[in-house]
ZAVO-355977 format. One line per 4 residues: for each residue z, x, y of C-alpha. Coordinates in steps of 0.02 Angstrom, whole numbers, plus 50000, padded with zeros to 5 digits. Example, Ala and Ser with C-alpha at 12.3 -4.5 7.8 and 13.67 -1.06 7.14 Angstrom:
// residues 2
50390,50615,49775  50357,50684,49947
// end
This chain:
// residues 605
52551,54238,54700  52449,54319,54558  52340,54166,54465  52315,54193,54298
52245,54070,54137  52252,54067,53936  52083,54094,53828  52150,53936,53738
52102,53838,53888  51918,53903,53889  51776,53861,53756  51665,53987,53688
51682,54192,53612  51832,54301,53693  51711,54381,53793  51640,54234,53870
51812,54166,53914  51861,54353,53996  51678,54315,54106  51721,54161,54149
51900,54193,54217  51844,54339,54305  51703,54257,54396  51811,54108,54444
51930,54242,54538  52076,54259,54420  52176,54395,54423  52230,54397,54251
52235,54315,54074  52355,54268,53933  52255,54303,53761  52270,54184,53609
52305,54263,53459  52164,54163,53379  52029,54202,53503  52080,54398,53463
52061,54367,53284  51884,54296,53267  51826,54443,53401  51733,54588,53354
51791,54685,53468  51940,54811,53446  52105,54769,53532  52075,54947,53635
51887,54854,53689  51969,54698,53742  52085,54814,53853  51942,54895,53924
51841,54737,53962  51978,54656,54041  51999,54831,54149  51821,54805,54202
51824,54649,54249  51974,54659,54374  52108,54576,54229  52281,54609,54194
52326,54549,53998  52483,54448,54064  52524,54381,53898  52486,54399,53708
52531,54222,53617  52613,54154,53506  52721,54210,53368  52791,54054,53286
52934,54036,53178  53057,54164,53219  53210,54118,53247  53366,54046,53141
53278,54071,52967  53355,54160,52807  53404,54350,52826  53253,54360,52704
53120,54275,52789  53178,54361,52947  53155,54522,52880  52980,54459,52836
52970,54401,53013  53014,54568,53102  52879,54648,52990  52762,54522,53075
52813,54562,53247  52810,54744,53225  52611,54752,53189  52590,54604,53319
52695,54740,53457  52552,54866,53385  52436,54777,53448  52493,54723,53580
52530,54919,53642  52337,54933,53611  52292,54774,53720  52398,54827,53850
52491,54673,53856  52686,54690,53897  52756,54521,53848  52746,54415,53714
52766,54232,53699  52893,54169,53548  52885,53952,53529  53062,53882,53470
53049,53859,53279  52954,53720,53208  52989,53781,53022  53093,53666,52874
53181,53844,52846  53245,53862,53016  53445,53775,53030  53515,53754,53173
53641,53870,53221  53618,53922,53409  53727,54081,53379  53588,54137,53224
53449,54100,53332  53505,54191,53469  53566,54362,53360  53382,54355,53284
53329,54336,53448  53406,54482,53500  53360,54601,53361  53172,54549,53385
53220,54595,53583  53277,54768,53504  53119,54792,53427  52992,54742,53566
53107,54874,53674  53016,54996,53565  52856,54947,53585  52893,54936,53768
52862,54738,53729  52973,54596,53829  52986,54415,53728  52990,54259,53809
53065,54117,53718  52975,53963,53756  53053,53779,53696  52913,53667,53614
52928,53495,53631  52923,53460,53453  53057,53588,53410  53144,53582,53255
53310,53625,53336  53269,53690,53523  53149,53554,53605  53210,53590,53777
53220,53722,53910  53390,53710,53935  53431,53742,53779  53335,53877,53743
53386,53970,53887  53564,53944,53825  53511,54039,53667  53445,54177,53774
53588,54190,53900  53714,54203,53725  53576,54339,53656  53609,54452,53816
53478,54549,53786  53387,54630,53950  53226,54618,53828  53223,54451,53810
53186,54304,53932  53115,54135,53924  52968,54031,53981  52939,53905,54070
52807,53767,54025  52799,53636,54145  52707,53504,54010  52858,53525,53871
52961,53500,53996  52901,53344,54074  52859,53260,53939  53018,53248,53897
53087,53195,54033  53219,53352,54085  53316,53343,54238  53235,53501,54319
53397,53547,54419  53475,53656,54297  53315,53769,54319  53406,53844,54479
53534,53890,54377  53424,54052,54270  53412,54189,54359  53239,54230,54427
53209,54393,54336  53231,54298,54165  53111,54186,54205  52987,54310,54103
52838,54181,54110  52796,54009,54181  52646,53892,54098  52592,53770,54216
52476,53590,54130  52490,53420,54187  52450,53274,54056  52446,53069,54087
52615,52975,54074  52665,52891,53901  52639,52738,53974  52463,52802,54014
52418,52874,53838  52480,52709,53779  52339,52604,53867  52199,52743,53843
52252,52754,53657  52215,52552,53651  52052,52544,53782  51962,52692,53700
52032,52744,53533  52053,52596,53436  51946,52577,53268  51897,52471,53148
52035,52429,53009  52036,52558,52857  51990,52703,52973  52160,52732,53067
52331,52755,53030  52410,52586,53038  52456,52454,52908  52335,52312,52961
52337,52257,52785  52532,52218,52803  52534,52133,52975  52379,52016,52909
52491,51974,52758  52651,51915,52854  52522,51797,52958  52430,51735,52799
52632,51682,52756  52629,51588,52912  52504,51491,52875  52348,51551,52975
52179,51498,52914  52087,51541,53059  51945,51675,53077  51994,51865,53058
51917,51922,53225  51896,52123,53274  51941,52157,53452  51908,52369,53451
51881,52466,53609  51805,52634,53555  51728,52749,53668  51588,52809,53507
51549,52645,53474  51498,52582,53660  51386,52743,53659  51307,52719,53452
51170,52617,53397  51243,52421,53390  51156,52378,53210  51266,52500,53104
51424,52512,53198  51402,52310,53164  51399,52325,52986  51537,52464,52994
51640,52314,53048  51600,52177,52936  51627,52325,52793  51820,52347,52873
51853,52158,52843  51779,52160,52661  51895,52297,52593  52038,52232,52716
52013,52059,52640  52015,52123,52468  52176,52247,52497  52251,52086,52535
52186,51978,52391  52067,51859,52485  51903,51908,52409  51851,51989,52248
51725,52122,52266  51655,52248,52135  51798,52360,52078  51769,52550,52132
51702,52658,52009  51776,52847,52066  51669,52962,52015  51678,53094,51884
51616,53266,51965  51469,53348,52066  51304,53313,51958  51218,53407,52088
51173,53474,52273  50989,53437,52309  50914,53559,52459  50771,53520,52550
50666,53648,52611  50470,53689,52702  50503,53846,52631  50573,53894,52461
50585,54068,52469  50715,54102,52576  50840,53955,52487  50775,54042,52306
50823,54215,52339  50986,54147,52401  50995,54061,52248  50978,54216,52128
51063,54338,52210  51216,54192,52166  51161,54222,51980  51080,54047,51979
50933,54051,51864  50776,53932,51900  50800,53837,51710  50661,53660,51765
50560,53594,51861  50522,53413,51902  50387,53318,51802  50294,53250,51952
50388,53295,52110  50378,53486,52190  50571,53503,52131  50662,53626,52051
50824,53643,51953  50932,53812,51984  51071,53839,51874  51232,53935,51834
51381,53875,51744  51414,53701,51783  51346,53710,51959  51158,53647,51983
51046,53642,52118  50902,53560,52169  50785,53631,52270  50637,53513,52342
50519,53567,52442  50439,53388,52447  50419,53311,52639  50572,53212,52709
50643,53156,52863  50820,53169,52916  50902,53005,52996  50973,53009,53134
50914,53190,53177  50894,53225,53361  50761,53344,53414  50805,53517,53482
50713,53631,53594  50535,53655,53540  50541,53468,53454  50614,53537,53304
50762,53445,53197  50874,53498,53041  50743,53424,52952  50618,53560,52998
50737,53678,52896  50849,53702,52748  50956,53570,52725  51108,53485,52607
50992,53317,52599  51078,53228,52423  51192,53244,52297  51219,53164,52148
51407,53108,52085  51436,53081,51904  51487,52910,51866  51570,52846,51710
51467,52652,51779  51319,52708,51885  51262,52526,51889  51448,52459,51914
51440,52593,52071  51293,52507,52144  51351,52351,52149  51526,52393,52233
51413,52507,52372  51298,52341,52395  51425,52225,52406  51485,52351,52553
51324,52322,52630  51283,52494,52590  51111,52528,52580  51030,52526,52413
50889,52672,52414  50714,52621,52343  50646,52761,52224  50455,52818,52201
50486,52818,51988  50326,52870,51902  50300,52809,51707  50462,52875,51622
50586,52927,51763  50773,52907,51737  50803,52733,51814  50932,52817,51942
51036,52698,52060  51043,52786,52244  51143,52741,52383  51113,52810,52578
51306,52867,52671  51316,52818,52855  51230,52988,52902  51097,52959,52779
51115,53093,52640  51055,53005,52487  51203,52990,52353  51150,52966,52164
51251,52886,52040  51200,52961,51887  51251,53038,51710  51204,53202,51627
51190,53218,51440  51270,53061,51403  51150,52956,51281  51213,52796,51321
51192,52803,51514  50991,52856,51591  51002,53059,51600  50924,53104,51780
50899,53280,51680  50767,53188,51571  50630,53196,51750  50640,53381,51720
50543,53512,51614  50647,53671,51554  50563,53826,51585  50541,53918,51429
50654,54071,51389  50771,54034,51526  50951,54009,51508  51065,53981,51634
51228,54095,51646  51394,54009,51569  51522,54090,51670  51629,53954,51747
51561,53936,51896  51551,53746,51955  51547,53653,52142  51706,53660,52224
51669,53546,52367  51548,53514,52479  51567,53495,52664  51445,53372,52776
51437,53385,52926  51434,53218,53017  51364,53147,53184  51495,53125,53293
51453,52945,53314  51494,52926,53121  51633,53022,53068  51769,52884,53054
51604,52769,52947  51591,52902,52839  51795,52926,52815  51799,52732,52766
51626,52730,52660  51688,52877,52547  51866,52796,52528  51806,52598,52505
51638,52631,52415  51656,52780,52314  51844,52758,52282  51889,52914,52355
52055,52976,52426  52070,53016,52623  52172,53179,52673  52260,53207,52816
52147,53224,52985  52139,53421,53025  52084,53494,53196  51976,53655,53184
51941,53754,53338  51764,53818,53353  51721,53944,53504  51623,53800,53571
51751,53665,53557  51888,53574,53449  51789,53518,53275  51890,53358,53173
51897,53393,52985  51941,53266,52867  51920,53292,52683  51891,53138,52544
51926,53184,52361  51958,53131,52197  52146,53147,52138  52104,53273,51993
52001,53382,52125  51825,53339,52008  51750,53274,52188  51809,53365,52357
51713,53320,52510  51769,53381,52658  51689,53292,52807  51664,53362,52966
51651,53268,53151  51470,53369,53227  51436,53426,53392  51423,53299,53549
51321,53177,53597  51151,53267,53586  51176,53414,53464  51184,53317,53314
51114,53465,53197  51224,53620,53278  51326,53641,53141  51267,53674,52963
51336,53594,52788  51367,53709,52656  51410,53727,52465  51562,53792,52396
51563,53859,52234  51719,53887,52118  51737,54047,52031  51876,54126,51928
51854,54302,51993  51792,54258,52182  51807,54490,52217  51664,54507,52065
51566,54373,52131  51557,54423,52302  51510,54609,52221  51378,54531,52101
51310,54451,52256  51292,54602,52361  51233,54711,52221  51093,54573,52200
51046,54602,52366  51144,54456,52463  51247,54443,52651  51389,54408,52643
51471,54335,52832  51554,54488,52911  51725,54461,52987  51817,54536,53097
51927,54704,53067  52050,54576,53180  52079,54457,53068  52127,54573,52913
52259,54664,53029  52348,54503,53057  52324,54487,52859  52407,54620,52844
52554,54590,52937  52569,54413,52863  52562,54453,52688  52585,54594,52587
52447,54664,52475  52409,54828,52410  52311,54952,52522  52162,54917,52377
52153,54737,52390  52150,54736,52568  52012,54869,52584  51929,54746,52453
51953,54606,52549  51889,54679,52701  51729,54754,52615  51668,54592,52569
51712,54485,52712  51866,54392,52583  51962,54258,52668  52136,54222,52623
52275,54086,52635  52412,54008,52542  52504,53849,52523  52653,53762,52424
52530,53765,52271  52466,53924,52272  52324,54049,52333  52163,54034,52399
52032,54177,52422  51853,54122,52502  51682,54206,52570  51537,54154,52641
51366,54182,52638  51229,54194,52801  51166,54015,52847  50988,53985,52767
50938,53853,52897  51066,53736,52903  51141,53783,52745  51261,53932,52674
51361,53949,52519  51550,53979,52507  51599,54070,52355  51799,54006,52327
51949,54055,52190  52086,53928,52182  52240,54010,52099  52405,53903,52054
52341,53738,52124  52289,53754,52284  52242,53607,52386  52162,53642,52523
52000,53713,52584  52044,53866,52682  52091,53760,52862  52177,53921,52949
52025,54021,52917  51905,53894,53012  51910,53966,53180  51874,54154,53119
51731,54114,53007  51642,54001,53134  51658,54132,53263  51585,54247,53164
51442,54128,53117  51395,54119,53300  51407,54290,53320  51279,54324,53165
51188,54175,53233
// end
């Protein structure tokens, strides 16, 4: 029988993955939607790549969220799947793989499903396009294959088939009989994966996945009250198996433990500690640099304006709006850097090195973050510096609790000289967030640091798929949105400094920004002509805004809240800028995009 495997399952570009399966004797492929959406290559190049390489496009997947929805959503739907058949006609790909419905708008009404079913059929027909409905697991009303090949033997339609996926089958336990019962030739597709047993994940989850309390998902805090009711008075003893911290340096996963049982002991009331002071907003981003020139020009084509400079330290302040800057071209080191081929580190380039969080009690901060046992930085003050308190995060970027213009509280804009004649632009632009990049042996430190230290709320975990692997986001913020930090799990063991940190700045008009940039003589990250197809056939825009949006390389998504539209800039050594609108109250930070704009950052790397 023909052998065939999905890009999903293979790291790196679409290209690379079409290489690889060749080579390893494949005779043909199933492409992921996402892996055709971050390529820069035409559907009509992929088809011609896979010709040369011996490959049959088996399968184009997935279209989610089809079936048993509102006539109007469906309508919205077949609009979808009638661009997605358009490409597909220019792959050369023949069927198309539809996942049972996962949406809160889908009900469950078989007989729906299966008449939507069947006019999607109608429409693939036309294409020349077969669909094979596929039962997920975690279905919102069709979780198994039975079932969903009931819905397609009611739909009768010789379009439309199902699949067969051997891991959402087993895993939940289906008697497999009943498979004898569908006729072969509506078997349109079969999936094939094998996973560990739940008795297995169970024992894997506890001898390599456990962590430290504060930086998982269960209520420790609870289960230590009820046994404080009981009477215990014993010690409160940490018993974590962790695959990261067999393989990290002993000394500060050590003190990431005792800092657990601190804030665990005072969630339950058992010791007093400093109260949290949250912070107020972004004082500042501080970049360190070898070389200035590069990081300036960056700077200005943004419409920053260079406004100080440091009274005894080779620093500068860039400004615009409320966003500021520091650029130092001083010497530092990087903790915890690795070196890289040539004996070079992150520290040898541009880098996101400090930032500085306003703080209604700077000295009230300091004490909480000490009483952490976080470290407390010493500063090199010359006669007359601000007497600034700074702290060091688990992957050493230096965090200052300061104030600006607030005459009560030392101003760490007092150390700085204004430049005559120069005034910064007052336009609205600010810091948005902020995204660090951790080491992968700190990521779940750095989650509990910025929650127990700083006070900071902890989002929801998000997985972001890079070309080179599966990247863990996890973003800390304050609950007005003043402080966003999204923080980022790094490369593995070894590549500590392969992904760069970058700024995001907040803009009311993110389309004139992006132009203003340009016209000043800045790159802006090219994406794919992919990506603003399937743009297209998610959302409706005018033909002028999405000819804008693809000029400029504009991002967009949307969630219960409202819009978000996002750029980027090209990486200045470990650094870029994002340039970011938030319309209506959106929350997030542009998630969906990931994959597409780190695919095209390799490919402009």
């Amino acid at each position: 029988m023909r052998t065939s495997i999905a890009t999903v399952s293979l790291s790196g570009s679409l290209t690379e993955k079409l290489t690889a399966a060749a080579r390893a004797g494949f005779d043909g492929v199933e492409i992921f939607e996402n892996d055709l959406l971050a390529s820069p290559l035409t559907p009509e190049e992929v088809r011609a790549r896979c010709a040369d390489l011996g490959l049959t496009i088996d399968l184009y997947q997935p279209m989610r969220d089809i079936e048993a929805v509102p006539a109007d959503e469906f309508a919205r739907n077949l609009r979808r799947a009638r661009a997605k058949f358009a490409v597909m006609n220019r792959l050369g790909a023949d069927t198309v793989l539809v996942c049972s419905s996962v949406s809160p708008l889908a009900v469950d009404d078989d007989a729906l499903a299966a008449g939507q079913l069947a006019r999607l059929a109608d429409l693939a027909q036309d294409f020349g396009v077969r669909v094979a409905y596929e039962a997920l697991a975690w279905g919102r009303h069709v979780s198994t294959y039975d079932h969903a090949w009931r819905i397609v033997e009611t739909a009768g339609h010789p379009a439309l088939g199902t699949c067969l996926d051997s891991f959402h089958i087993l895993s939940r336990g289906s008697d497999l009989k009943p498979i004898g019962d569908i006729p072969g030739e509506k078997i349109f597709f079969l999936q094939l994966a094998d996973a560990p047993l739940p008795a297995m994940d169970v024992l894997q989850w506890s001898r390599h996945h456990r962590r430290f309390p504060g930086q998982g998902g269960f209520d420790v805090a609870g289960l230590l009250r009820h046994v404080l009711r009981a009477g215990y008075d014993g010690p409160l003893s940490l018993e974590v198996f962790n695959d990261v911290f067999r393989q990290a340096e002993a000394g500060p996963t050590a003190v990431d433990a005792r800092r657990s049982l601190l804030v665990l002991q005072e969630e339950v009331g058992l010791g007093a500690l400093p109260p949290p002071v949250v912070p107020t907003g972004v004082a500042f981003a501080e970049l360190v640099t070898p070389d200035a020139e590069p990081v300036t020009s960056l700077l200005g084509a943004l419409g920053f304006a260079r406004t100080a400079r440091h009274r005894g330290k080779p620093v500068e302040l860039w400004e615009r709006g409320e966003a500021r800057v520091l650029v130092n071209t001083g010497p530092a080191t990087l903790p915890h850097a690795r070196r890289g081929p040539g004996g070079a580190t992150a520290a040898d380039s541009t880098r996101l090195a400090a930032v500085g969080l306003e703080s209604p009690d700077p000295a009230g901060a300091a004490r909480r973050a000490e009483a952490l046992l976080t470290p407390v930085l010493p500063r090199r003050r010359a006669d007359g510096d601000a007497l600034l308190d700074a702290v060091s995060a688990p992957d050493g970027t230096e965090l200052f609790l300061c104030a600006t213009n607030r005459p009560q509280l030392p101003d760490w804009r007092a150390d700085f000289t204004d430049l005559p004649g120069i005034a910064a632009a007052r336009d609205g632009v600010r810091i948005d967030h902020l995204s660090l990049t951790q080491p992968w042996h700190h990521f779940d430190e750095a989650v509990l640091f910025h929650r127990a230290v700083l006070g900071l709320d902890a989002q929801e975990s998000v997985d972001v798929a890079d070309p080179y692997g599966l990247l863990r986001s996890r973003a800390v913020s304050t609950a007005d949105g003043a402080v966003r930090i999204p923080l980022t799990v790094g490369a593995a063991p070894g590549d500590d400094t392969a992904h760069a940190r970058h700024i995001a700045l907040g803009t009311p008009d993110v389309v004139a920004a992006a132009r203003r940039f340009t016209e000043a003589g800045g790159r802006l990250l090219p994406i794919p002509a992919n990506y603003y197809d399937d743009l297209a056939a998610r959302y409706e825009f005018t033909d002028a805004e999405l000819a804008t949006y693809r000029e400029l390389g504009i991002l967009y998504d949307r969630d219960a809240h409202g819009v978000f539209r996002h750029c980027y800039t090209r990486t200045v050594g470990r650094v870029f800028f994002e340039l970011v609108q938030r319309d209506g109250g959106y929350q997030g930070y542009g998630a969906a995009n990931a994959p597409v704009r780190l695919a095209a950052q390799h490919t402009a790397r």
